[in-house]
C-alpha positions in Angstrom: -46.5 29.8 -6.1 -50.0 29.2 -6.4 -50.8 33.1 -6.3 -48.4 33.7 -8.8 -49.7 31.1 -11.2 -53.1 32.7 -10.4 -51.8 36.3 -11.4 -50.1 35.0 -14.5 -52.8 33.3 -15.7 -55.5 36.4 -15.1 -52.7 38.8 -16.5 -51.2 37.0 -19.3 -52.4 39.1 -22.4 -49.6 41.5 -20.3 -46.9 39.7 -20.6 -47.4 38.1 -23.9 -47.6 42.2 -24.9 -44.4 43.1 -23.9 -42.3 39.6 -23.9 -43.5 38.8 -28.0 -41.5 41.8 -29.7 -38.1 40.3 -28.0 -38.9 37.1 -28.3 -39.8 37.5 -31.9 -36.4 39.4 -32.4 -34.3 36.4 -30.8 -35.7 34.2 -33.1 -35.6 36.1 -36.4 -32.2 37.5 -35.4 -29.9 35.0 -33.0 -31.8 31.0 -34.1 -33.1 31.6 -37.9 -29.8 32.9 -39.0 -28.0 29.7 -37.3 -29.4 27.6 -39.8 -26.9 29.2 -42.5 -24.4 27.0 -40.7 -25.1 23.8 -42.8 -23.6 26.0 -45.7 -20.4 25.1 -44.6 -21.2 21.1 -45.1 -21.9 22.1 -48.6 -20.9 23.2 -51.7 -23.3 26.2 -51.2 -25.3 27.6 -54.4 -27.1 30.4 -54.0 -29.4 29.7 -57.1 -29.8 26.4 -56.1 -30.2 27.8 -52.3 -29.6 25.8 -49.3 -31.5 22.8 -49.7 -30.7 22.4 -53.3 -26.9 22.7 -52.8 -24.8 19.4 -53.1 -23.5 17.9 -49.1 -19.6 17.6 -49.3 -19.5 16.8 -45.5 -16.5 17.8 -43.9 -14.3 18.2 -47.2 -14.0 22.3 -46.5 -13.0 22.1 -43.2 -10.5 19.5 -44.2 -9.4 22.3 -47.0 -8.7 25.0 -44.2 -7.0 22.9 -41.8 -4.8 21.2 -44.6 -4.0 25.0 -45.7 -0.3 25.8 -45.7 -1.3 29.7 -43.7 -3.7 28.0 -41.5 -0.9 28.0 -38.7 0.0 31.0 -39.7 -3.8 32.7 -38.9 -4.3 30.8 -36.2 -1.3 32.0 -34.7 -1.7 35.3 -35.2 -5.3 35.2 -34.0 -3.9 33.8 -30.7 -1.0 36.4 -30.5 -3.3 39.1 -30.5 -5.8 37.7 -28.4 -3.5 36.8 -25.6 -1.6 39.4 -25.7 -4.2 42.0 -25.7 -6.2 39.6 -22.8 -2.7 40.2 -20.6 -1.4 43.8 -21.8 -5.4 45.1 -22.3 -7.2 43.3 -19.4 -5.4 45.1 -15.9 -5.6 48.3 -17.0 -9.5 48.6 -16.4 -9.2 47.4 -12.9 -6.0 49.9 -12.5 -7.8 52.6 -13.9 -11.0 52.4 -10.9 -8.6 51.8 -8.3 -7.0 54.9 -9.7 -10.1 56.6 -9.8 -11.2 55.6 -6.7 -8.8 57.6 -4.7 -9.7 60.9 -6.1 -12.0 62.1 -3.4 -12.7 65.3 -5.5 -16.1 64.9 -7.5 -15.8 67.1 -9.9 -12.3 66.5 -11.0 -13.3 62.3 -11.0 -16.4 63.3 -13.2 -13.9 65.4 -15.5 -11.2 62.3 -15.7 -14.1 60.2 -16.4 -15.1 62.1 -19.5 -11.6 61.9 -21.0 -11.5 58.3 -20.1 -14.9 57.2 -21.3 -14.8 59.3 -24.8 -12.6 57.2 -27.0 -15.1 54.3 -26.9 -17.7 56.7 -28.7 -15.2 57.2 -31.7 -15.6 54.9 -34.5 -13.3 52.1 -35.1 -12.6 53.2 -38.4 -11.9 56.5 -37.4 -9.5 55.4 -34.4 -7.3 53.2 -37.1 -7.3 56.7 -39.2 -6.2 58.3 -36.2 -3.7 55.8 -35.9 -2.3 55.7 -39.2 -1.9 59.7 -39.7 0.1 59.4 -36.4 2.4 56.6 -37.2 3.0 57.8 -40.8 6.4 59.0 -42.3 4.9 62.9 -41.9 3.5 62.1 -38.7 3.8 63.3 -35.4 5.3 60.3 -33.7 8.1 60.6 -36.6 8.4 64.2 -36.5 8.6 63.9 -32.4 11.4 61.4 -32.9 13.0 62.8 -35.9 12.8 59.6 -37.8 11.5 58.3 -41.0 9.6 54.9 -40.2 6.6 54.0 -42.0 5.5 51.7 -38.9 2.3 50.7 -40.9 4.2 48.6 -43.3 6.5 46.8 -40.6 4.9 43.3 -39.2 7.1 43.4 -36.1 4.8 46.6 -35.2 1.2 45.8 -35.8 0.7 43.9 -33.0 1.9 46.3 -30.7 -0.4 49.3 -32.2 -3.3 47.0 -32.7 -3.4 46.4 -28.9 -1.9 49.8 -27.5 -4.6 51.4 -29.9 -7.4 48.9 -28.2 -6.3 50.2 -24.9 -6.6 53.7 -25.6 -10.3 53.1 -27.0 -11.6 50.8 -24.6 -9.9 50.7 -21.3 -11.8 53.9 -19.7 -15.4 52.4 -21.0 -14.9 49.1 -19.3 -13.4 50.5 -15.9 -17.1 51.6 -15.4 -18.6 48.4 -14.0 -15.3 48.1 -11.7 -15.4 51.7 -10.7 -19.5 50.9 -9.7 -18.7 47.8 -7.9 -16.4 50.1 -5.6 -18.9 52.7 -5.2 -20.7 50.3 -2.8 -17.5 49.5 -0.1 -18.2 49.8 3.3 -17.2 53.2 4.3 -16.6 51.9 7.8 -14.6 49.1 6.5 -11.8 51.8 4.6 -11.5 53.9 7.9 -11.0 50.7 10.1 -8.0 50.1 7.3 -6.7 53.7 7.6 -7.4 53.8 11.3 -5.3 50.4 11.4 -2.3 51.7 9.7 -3.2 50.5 5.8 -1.1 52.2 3.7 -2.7 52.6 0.3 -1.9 49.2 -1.4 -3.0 47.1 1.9 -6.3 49.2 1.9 -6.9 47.8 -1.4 -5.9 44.7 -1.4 -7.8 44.4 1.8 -11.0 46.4 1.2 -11.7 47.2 -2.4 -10.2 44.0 -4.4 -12.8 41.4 -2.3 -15.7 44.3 -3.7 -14.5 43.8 -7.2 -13.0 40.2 -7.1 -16.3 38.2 -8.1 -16.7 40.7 -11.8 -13.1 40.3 -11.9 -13.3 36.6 -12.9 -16.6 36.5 -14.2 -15.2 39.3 -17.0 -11.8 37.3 -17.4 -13.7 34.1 -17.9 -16.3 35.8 -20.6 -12.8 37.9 -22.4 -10.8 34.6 -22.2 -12.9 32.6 -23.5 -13.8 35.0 -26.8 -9.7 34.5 -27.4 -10.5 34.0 -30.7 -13.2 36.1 -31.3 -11.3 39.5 -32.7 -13.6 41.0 -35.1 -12.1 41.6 -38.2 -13.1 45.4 -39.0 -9.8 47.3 -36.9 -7.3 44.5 -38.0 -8.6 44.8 -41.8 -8.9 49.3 -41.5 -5.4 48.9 -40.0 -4.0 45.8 -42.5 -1.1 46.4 -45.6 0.3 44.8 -48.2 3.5 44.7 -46.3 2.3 43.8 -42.7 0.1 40.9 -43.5 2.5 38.3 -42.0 1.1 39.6 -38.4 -2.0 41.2 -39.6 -3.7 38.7 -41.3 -6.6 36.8 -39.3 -9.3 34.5 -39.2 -12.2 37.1 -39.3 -9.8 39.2 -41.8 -9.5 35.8 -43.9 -13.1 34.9 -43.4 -14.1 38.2 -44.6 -11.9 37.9 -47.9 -12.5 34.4 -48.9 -16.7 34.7 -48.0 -17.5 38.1 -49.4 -14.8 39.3 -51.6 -14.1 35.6 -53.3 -17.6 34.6 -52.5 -16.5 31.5 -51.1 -19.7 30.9 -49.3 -19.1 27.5 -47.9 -15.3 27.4 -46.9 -15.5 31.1 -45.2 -18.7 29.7 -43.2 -16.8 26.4 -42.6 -13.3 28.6 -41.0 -16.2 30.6 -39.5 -17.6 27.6 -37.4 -14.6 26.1 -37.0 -13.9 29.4 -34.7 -16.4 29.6 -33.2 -16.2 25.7 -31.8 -12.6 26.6 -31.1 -14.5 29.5 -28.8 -16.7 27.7 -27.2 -14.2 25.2 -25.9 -12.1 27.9 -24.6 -14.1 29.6 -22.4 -15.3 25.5 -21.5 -11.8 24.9 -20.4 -11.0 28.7 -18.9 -14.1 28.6 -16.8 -13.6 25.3 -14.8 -9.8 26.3 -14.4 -10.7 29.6 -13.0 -13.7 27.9 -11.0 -11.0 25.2 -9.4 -8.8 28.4 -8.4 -11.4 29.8 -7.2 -13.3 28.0 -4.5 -15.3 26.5 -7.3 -17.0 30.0 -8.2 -17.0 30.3 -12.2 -19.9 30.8 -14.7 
C-alpha cells in the first residue's frame, strides 16, 4: 500500500490527465442535469427559470396519479415490460447454446453476422420495416390472402412491439452468453459425452453453471428497468386506433413535456418512473439473491 501511495503521489499529474475528461463528462452529463428534477415540485417557468418558478410541492404528482388513464399507462407499461422480459429474455441464452454446438467456424461466424445485424438498423427504420409488412398491401397480407390493417388493432401491438424487439435485439445480446461459453472446460464436455450426456444433460451439466452467474446478474439489471421502455419504437409504431395498448408512460411523458410543454407534470410522471424503477430492481435483486445462495448485485 505504501508503494502505491508513493507511486500515486510521484505520478499524479498522470492520472489527473487521463481520469479529468471523464470525470468532467459525468458531471456535466449524468449529476448537473439531475438537478432539473426539482421542476417537477414546481410550477416550472422557463422565463422565470428554476429558481424563480413558484414550489407546488407534490400537487403534480397528485395530478397524474389522480388521472382517470393513469391505470391505464401503467398497465400497459407493465404488459409490455413483462411480457417482453418473459417472451424476449430466453431467447439470447437459447440462441448461444444454439450456437455453441456448431463446431464449424466459418458457418458459426456467418450465423453470427445474420444474428448480430438487426441491432445496427435504426429503430425508426425497423418500426418502418414493420409497418410496410403488416399493412393491407403487405407481404404478411398478401402471404395470407387477407385484408388486416394489424397497425390499427390494439389486440396486436403488443405482440409486434415485442416479436419486433426480438428480431432486433436477441442476436446482439446472445454475444456475452456465447463468450461466457467460449471459456468451458474442454475436458469437462468430453468427460459428459464420454459419460453418456446426451445433448440437454451436457448443458445443463457443463455450459449452464459457465453462463449461470450473467444469467442473473442480466435478469436482475432487465427486471428491474420493467418500466424503463423508451418511448421512441412505441411512439414510431403508435395509431390513432391502437392507443388503448400503445400508449405509455415515456409515450405520455414525451406528449405532455415536449409537445404540450408541460414541463413540470411530464418531469413529475418522469420521476415518479423512475422511483417506481429503482424499487424494482430493489425488490427483484434480493429475491433473486435469496434464490440464489445469496448471490445478487
Amino acid at each position: 500500500m505504501r508503494k502505491t501511495f508513493l507511486y500515486l503521489r510521484q505520478h499524479w499529474q498522470l492520472y489527473v490527465i487521463f481520469l479529468l475528461p471523464a470525470f468532467a463528462l459525468t458531471v456535466i452529463f449524468r449529476y448537473i442535469p439531475m438537478g432539473g428534477i426539482l421542476i417537477a415540485f414546481q410550477d416550472y417557468n422557463p422565463i422565470r427559470g428554476l429558481l424563480g418558478s413558484r414550489w407546488v410541492g407534490l400537487k403534480h404528482f397528485s395530478r397524474f396519479l389522480s388521472s382517470p388513464d393513469f391505470l391505464s399507462y401503467l398497465a400497459n407499461t407493465l404488459k409490455l415490460s413483462i411480457f417482453g422480459l418473459l417472451w424476449g429474455f430466453p431467447v439470447p441464452i437459447i440462441l448461444a447454446f444454439l450456437l455453441n454446438c456448431i463446431h464449424s467456424h466459418g458457418i458459426k461466424r456467418n450465423i453470427q453476422l445474420v444474428l448480430y445485424m438487426p441491432n445496427f438498423v435504426s429503430v425508426i427504420v425497423v418500426c418502418g420495416i414493420v409497418r410496410i409488412m403488416l399493412s393491407v398491401t403487405g407481404p404478411l397480407n398478401q402471404f395470407l390472402s387477407t385484408q388486416f390493417n394489424f397497425m390499427t388493432m390494439p389486440g396486436a401491438f403488443r405482440s409486434i412491439y415485442i416479436a419486433s424487439g426480438i428480431w432486433q435485439g436477441a442476436g446482439w445480446a446472445s454475444i456475452m452468453y456465447t463468450a461466457s461459453l467460449s471459456g468451458v472446460s474442454q475436458e469437462l464436455r468430453e468427460a459428459a459425452v464420454l459419460d453418456g450426456a446426451n445433448l440437454l444433460q451436457e448443458i445443463k451439466v457443463v455450459e449452464w453453471p459457465a453462463i449461470k452467474d450473467m444469467v442473473v446478474i442480466q435478469f436482475i439489471l432487465q427486471a428491474g428497468n420493467i418500466m424503463s421502455i423508451g418511448f421512441e419504437k412505441a411512439y414510431a409504431l403508435q395509431t390513432d386506433l391502437n392507443l388503448a395498448s400503445s400508449e405509455i408512460i415515456a409515450t405520455y411523458v414525451y406528449k405532455k413535456g415536449l409537445l404540450d410543454g408541460d414541463y413540470s407534470f411530464s418531469t413529475a410522471v418522469g420521476l415518479f418512473n423512475t422511483v417506481i424503477n429503482v424499487i424494482m430492481l430493489l425488490i427483484v435483486n434480493k429475491v433473486v439473491s435469496k434464490m440464489n445462495d445469496e448471490q445478487g448485485l
